[in-house]
Backbone bond lengths (Angstrom), bond angles and torsions (degrees), N, CA, C in turn:
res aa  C-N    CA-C-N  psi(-1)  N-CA   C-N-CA  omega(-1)  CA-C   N-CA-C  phi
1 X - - - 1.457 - - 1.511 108.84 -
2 X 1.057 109.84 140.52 1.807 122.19 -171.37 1.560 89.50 -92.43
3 X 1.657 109.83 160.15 1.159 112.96 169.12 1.252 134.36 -73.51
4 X 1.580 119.60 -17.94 1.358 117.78 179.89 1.567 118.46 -90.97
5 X 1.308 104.60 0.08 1.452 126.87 171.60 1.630 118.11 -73.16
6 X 1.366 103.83 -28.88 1.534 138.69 172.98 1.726 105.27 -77.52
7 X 1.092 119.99 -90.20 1.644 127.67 138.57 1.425 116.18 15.38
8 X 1.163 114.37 -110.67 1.635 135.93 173.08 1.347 131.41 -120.72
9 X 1.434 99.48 71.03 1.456 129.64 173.50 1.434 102.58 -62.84
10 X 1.135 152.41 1.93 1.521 150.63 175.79 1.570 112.07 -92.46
11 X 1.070 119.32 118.48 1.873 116.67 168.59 1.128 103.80 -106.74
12 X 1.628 114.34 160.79 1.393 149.14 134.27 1.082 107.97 -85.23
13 X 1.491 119.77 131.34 1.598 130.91 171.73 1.747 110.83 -124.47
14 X 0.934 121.45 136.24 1.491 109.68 165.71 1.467 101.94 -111.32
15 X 1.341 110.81 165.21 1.277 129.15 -169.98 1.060 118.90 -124.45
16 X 1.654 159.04 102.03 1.022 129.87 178.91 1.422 127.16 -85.33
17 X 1.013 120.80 -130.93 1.821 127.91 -164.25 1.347 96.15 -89.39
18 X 1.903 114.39 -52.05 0.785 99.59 -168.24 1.836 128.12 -98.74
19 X 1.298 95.25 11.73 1.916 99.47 167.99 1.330 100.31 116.70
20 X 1.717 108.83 -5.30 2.085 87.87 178.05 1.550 99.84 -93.37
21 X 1.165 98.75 170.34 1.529 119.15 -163.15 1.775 102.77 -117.37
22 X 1.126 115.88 145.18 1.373 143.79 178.12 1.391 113.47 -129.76
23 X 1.791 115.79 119.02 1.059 113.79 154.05 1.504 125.40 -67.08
24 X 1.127 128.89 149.95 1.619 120.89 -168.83 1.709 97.06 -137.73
25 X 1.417 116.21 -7.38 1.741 111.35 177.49 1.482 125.15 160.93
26 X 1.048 119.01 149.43 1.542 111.02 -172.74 1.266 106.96 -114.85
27 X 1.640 130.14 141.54 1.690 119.72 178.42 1.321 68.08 -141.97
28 X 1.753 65.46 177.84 2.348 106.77 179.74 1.116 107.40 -87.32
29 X 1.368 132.23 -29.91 1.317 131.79 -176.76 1.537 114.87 -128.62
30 X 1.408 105.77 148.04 1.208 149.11 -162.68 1.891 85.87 -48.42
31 X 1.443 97.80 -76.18 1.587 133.26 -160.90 1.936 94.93 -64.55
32 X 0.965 121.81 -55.45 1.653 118.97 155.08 1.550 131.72 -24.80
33 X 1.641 100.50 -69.10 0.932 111.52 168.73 2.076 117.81 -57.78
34 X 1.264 110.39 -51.19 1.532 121.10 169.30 1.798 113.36 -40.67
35 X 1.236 110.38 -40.58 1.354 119.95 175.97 1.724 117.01 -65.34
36 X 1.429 91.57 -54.02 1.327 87.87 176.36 1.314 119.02 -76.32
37 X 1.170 136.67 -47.96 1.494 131.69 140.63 1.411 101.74 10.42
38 X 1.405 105.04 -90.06 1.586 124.39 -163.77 1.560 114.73 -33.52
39 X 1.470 98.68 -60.85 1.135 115.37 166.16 1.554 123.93 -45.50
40 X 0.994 146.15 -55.45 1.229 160.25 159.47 1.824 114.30 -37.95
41 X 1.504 100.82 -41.37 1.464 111.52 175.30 1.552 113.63 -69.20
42 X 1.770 104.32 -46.41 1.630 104.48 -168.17 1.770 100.73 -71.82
43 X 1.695 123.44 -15.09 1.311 112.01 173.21 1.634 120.82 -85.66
44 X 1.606 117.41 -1.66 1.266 128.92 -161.77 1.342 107.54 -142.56
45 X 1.498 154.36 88.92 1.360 124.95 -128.87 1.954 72.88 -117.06
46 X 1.372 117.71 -15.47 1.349 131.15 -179.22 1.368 114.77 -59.64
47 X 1.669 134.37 -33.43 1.036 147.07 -144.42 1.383 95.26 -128.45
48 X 1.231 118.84 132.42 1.754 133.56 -179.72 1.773 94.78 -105.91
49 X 1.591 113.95 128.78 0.948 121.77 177.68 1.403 114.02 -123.02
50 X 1.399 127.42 111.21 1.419 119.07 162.43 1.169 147.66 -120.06
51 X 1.504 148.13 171.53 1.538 136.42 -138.60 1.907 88.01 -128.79
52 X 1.714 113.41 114.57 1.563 96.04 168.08 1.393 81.81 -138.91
53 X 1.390 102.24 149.36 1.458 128.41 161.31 1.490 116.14 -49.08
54 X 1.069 115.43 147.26 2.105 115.15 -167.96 1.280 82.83 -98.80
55 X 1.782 105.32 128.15 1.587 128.86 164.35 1.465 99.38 -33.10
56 X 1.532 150.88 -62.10 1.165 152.31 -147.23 1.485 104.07 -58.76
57 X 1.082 127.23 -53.23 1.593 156.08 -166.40 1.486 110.11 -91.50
58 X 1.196 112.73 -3.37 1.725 120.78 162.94 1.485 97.59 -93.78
59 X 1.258 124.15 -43.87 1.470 128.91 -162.56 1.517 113.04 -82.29
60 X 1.303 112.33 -28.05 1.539 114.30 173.37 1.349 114.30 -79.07
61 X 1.719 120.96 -3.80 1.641 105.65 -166.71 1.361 102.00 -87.91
């Protein structure tokens, strides 16, 4: 496990229309990451944004 995996195990992903995925950011928290999400959605109502935990940081708990 890398350290920033340790760090800010939380993503933002965007999604587009057609199913590929974009990372858009990594935080420490769950509720951080959810915000900015949020944020990102109320400026893009087009773009689906979601918050998943990085496989690495599921496996170390």
């Amino acid at each position: 496990m890398s350290d920033s995996n340790a760090v800010l195990p939380w993503l933002v992903i965007r999604q587009d229309d057609n199913g590929n995925r974009y990372r858009v950011g990594r935080y420490a928290t769950k509720t951080e990451a959810q915000e900015v999400a949020d944020r990102l959605h109320s400026q893009s109502k087009k773009q689906l944004y979601v918050v998943e935990r990085t496989a690495a940081s599921r496996q170390s708990r």
